[in-house]
C-alpha positions, -999 to +999 in steps of 0.1 A: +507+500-411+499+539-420+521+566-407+508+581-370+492+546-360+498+540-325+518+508-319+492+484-299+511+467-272+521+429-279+523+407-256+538+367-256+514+335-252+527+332-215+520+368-206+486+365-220+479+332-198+492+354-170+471+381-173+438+356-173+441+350-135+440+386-125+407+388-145+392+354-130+402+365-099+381+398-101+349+384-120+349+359-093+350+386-063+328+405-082+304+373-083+306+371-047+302+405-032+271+404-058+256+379-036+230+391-013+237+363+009+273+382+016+256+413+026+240+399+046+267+378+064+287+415+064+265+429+081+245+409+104+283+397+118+294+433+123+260+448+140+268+416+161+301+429+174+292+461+181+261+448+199+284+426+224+297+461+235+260+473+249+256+441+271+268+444+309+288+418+320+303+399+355+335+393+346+344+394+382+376+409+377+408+386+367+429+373+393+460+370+378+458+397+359+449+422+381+452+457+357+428+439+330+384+445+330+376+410+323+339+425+314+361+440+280+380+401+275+347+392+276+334+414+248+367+412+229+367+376+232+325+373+216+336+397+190+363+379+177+343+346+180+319+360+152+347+371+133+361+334+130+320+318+127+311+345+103+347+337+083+340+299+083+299+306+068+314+329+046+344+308+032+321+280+030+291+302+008+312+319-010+335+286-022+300+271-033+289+301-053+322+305-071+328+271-082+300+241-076+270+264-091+291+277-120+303+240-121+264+229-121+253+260-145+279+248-172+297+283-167+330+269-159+325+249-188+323+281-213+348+295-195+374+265-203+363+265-241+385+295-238+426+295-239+421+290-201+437+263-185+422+246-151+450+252-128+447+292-139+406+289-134+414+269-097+438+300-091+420+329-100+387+317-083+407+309-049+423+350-054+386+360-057+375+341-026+408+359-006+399+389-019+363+383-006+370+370+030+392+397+033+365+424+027+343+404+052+372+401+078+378+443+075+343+450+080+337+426+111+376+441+128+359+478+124+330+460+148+359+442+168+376+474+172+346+496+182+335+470+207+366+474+227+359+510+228+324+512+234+326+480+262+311+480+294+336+477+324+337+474+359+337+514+365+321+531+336+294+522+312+291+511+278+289+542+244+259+533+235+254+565+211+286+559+195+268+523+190+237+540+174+260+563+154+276+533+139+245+515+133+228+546+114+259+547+095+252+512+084+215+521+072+224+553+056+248+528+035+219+507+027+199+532+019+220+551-009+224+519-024+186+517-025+184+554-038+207+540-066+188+513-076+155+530-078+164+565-096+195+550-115+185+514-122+220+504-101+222+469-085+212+469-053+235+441-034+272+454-052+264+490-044+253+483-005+283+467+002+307+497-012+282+524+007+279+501+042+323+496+041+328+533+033+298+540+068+312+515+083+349+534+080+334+568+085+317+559+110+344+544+131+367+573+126+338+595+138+330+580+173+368+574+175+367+616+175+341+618+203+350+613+240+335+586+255+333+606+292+320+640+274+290+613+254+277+599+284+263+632+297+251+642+264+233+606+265+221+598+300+195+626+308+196+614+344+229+626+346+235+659+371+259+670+346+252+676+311+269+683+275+257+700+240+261+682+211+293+704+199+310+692+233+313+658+227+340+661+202+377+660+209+384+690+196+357+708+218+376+716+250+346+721+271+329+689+289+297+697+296+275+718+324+266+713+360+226+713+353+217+735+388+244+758+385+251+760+349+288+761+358+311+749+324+337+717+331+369+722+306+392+695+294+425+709+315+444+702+337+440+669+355+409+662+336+417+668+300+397+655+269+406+623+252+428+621+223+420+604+192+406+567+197+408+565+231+398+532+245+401+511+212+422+480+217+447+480+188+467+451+194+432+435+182+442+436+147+475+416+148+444+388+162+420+398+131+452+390+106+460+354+122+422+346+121+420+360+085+454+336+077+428+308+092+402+318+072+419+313+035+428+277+050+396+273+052+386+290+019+411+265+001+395+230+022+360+245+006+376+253-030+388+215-028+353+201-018+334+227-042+352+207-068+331+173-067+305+188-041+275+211-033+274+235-005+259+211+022+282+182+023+313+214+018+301+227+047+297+198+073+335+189+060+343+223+069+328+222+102+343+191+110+379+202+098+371+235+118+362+211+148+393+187+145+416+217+141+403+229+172+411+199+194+444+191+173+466+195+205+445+171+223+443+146+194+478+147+182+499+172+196+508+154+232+512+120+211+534+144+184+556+160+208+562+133+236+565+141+272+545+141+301+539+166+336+556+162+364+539+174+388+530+182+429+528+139+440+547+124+411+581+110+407+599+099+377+614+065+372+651+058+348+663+024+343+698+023+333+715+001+313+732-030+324+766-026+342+761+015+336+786+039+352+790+075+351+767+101+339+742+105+308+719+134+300+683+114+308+657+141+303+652+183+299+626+203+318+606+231+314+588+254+343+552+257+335+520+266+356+533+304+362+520+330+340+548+347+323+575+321+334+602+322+312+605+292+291+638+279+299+649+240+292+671+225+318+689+194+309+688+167+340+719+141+339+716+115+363+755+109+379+753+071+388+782+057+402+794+036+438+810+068+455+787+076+484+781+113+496+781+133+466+760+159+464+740+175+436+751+200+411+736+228+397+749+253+365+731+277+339+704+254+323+716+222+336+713+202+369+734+170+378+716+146+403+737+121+415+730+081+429+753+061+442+743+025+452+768-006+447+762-043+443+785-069+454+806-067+423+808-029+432+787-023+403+753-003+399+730-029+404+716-040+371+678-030+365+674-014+393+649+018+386+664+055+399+638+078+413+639+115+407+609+130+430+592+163+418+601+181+452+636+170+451+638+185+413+618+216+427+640+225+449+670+219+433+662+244+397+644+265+425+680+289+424+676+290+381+641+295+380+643+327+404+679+337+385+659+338+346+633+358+361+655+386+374+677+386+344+649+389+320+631+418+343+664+433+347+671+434+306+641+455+307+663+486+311+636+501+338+646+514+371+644+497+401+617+504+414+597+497+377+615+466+380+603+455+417+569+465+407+572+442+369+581+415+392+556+421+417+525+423+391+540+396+369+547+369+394+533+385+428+575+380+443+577+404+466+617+419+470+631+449+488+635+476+461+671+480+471+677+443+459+676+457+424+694+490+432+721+465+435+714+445+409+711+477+389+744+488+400+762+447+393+774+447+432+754+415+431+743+389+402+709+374+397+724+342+399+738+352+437+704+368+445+688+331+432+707+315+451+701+334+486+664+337+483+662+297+474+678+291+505+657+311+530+622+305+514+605+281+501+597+279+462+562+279+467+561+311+484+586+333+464+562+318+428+527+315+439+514+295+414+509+255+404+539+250+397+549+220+374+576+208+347+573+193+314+601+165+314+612+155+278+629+126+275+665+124+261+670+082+265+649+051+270+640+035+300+620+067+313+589+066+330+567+085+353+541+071+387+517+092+407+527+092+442+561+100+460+569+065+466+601+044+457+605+019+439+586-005+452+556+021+441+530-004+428+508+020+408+514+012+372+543+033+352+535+057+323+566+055+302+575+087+284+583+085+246+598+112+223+567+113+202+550+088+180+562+095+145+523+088+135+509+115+152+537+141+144+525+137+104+487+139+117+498+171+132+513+183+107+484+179+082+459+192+105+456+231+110+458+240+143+437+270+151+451+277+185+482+291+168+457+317+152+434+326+184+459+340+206+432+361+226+442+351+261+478+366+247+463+404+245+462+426+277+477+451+295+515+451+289+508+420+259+503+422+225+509+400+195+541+407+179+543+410+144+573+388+137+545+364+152+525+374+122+545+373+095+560+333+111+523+322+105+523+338+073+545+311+061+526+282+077+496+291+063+514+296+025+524+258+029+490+247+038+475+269+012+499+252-015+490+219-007+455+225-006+453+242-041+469+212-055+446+193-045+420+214-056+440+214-093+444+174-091+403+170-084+390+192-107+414+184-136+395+148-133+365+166-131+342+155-160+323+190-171+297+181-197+278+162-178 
């Protein structure tokens, strides 16, 4: 080699077969975002969203959430819906166009003539199709974003300039792309969906610098108090004019000006992730049907996965997990074992019906034995009910079924129940008074402030406070709610009858099993989508942790593996020439 040649860079076999899936995976997203029918899912899906926001609703407020405009859930709740049906259409479309048509075309086919292996073609085309939904999940959380701002609610009105704004923004994108591709010969569909992302973006930064108060005079000319133009901006401190007396309103005092993105709903986007996790679950089910079919039978498998995955908690998640309600009317039934003595732990509970109860297992062991007037014991997560019957051998007689009524267990976990809210209020570090009014919102139990200046101050325990109020009130009253367990069992012989009756109940006996082992694998294959739509989680005070998000993460890795390999087993049978 002559002197002053630049070295060229060499690299092995394996890091050349490496570097070919970073380049399928961007022909293949470019392939898709060139397809007008993705500009058109982009942005018929977003002006959707944002359209949600001009509607007035009845929400009718929320009863147990009193601090929440149900007219925004409402909104929020439609936005997010096209997020995930938009997702689904697009997974589907854009699985078809990357691999059955270049399948069909023989593209795929010219593409494997080269030193590229299937499994590396299956992998970059399933990064492309990420990469796409991705793009299509940013650009419909913008519209989920701005329609939490721009929402009606129960004592304003909606922004519907900011919505205009946002929509112009989204033609003048589509219009320098058409500028393009008449003066510079530039392809129309690529270039429209760069310029409608980068309006979209501007254009949600820029109503996310007006105030929404300040816009509403400038916009309703019925208004008796007007604004210019250069007032709607946060960084204008005037807000507006009284239109008979010309007198300027400033943004002081007790009526300032609104800081950046006031009104938008952030914890939103911790939702938009989980759905986007959903959605590349659903991009790998297409990839594996794209293998053998066309987009019409790949997208009725879809829906019907989409469908199943919906109602995978009725299907198979009460037959997975085992269990059953115990609730107001029913009473559960053991059957010990012959000649049994002593005590065994039969079953664990768990409150539910209470919004915000914390979920706290309490083990039930039934005490049987042939000493009479014992009474019942509770401690920290664990209640001992005690039976005491004798035949005339002085054992337990043999077969004979041991009731435990729902009101006799309600009253008797009454003390814990009461005790784990408190402590989990009081590890709140607030004051007492933020922590009379936390309980007060959360569960509508109504204490003397100066309970929790004592409980502040450790002259009294939760547990001695639990106690006090179990005695003089009922249950029912201190935790307005319907109140209910979940009973799991811990041995055989459980079972559960509607009515409070004893044993000589004659309506017919549900047992309760651990879970069949059938439905736990059915479970397990099946997505379930309600652990990605957590909307009913999101309100005032609640947000989505991300720990949450980054849990699900890993679920949807597995299911992603699994699903690629099945993509790599079909379409490595996959005959090509023909």
């Amino acid at each position: 080699m002559p002197e002053g040649t630049p070295m060229m860079p060499r690299f092995t076999h394996k890091q050349r077969r490496m570097r070919q899936i970073p380049t399928i995976a961007r022909n293949a997203f470019m392939e898709l975002v060139r397809q007008p029918v993705f500009l058109v899912l982009l942005t018929t899906s977003t002006l959707i969203s944002v359209f949600l926001a001009m509607v007035p609703y009845f929400g009718f407020g929320y009863n147990d959430r009193p601090l929440e405009a149900f007219d925004r859930k409402l909104v929020e709740n439609g936005a997010l819906t096209v997020l995930f049906v938009s997702g689904l259409f697009g997974a589907v479309l854009c699985a078809t166009t990357s691999l059955a048509e270049e399948i069909r075309s023989g593209t795929a086919l010219a593409v494997l003539s080269k030193p590229v292996s299937r499994v590396q073609f299956i992998l970059g085309k399933f990064l492309g199709l990420a990469g796409a939904l991705t793009v299509l999940t940013y650009a419909n959380g913008l519209g989920v974003l701005l329609a939490s701002r721009n929402s009606f609610d129960a004592y304003g009105s909606a922004d519907n300039f900011g919505s205009l704004v946002f929509f112009l923004c989204i033609g003048g994108g589509a219009a320098a792309a058409a500028l393009l591709n008449y003066f510079l010969n530039k392809q129309f569909v690529p270039w429209a969906v760069l310029f409608v992302l980068l309006g979209m973006t501007l254009g949600f930064v820029g109503i996310c610098c007006m105030d929404k108060e300040v816009v509403h005079y400038f916009w309703d000319p019925e208004s008796d108090r007007h604004a210019r133009f250069s007032e709607i901006w946060i960084f204008n401190n005037k807000k507006g004019y009284d239109i008979f007396t010309n007198e300027q309103y400033w943004g002081r005092g007790a009526d300032p000006k609104s800081i950046f993105a006031e009104g938008v709903n952030w914890s939103l986007i911790p939702m938009a992730v989980l759905l986007l996790f959903a959605l590349w679950i659903l991009a790998a089910v297409a990839l594996v049907c794209s293998t053998r079919l066309s987009w019409m039978p790949t997208l009725l498998i879809c829906g019907g996965f989409f469908v199943l995955g919906l109602m995978s908690d009725y299907f198979f998640g009460r037959q997975a997990m085992g269990g059953a309600f115990l609730t107001a009317g029913d009473h559960l039934v053991w059957t010990p074992p012959k000649d049994f003595t002593g005590q065994k732990a039969v079953f664990t509970l768990e409150a539910r019906g209470i919004r915000d109860m914390p979920r706290m297992p309490i083990t039930v062991n039934l005490h049987v034995s042939t000493a009479s007037g014992q009474v019942n014991e509770l401690g920290e997560r664990r209640l001992t009910l005690r039976r005491s019957e004798v035949d005339e051998r002085g054992y337990f007689p043999p077969n004979t079924p041991v009731p435990v009524h729902f009101h006799e267990v309600k009253d008797a976990v009454a003390p814990e129940l009461i005790r784990s809210i408190l402590q989990q209020e009081l590890s709140a570090d607030l004051n007492a008074t933020a922590t009379q009014s936390a309980v007060l919102y959360k569960y509508n139990l109504e204490l003397e402030v100066g309970l929790f200046e004592e409980l502040k101050k450790g002259t009294r325990t939760p547990a001695d406070v639990a106690r006090a109020l179990a005695k003089e009130r009922d249950i029912s009253d201190l935790l307005p709610g319907h109140l209910s367990f979940y009973v799991f069992p811990l041995t055989e012989g459980l079972s559960k009858r509607s009515g409070e009756g004893g044993r000589a109940q004659s309506a017919a006996a549900e047992v309760i099993h651990a879970g069949r082992w059938w439905a736990k694998i059915l479970y397990v294959l099946v997505p379930n989508w309600q652990l990605f739509w957590l909307a009913d989680a999101i309100g005032p005070g609640h947000s989505i942790p991300w720990s949450y998000v980054q849990t699900s993460l890993i679920y949807v890795l597995a299911y992603l593996g699994v699903g690629l390999l099945a993509a790599f087993y079909l379409f490595e049978e996959r005959e090509l020439d023909g």
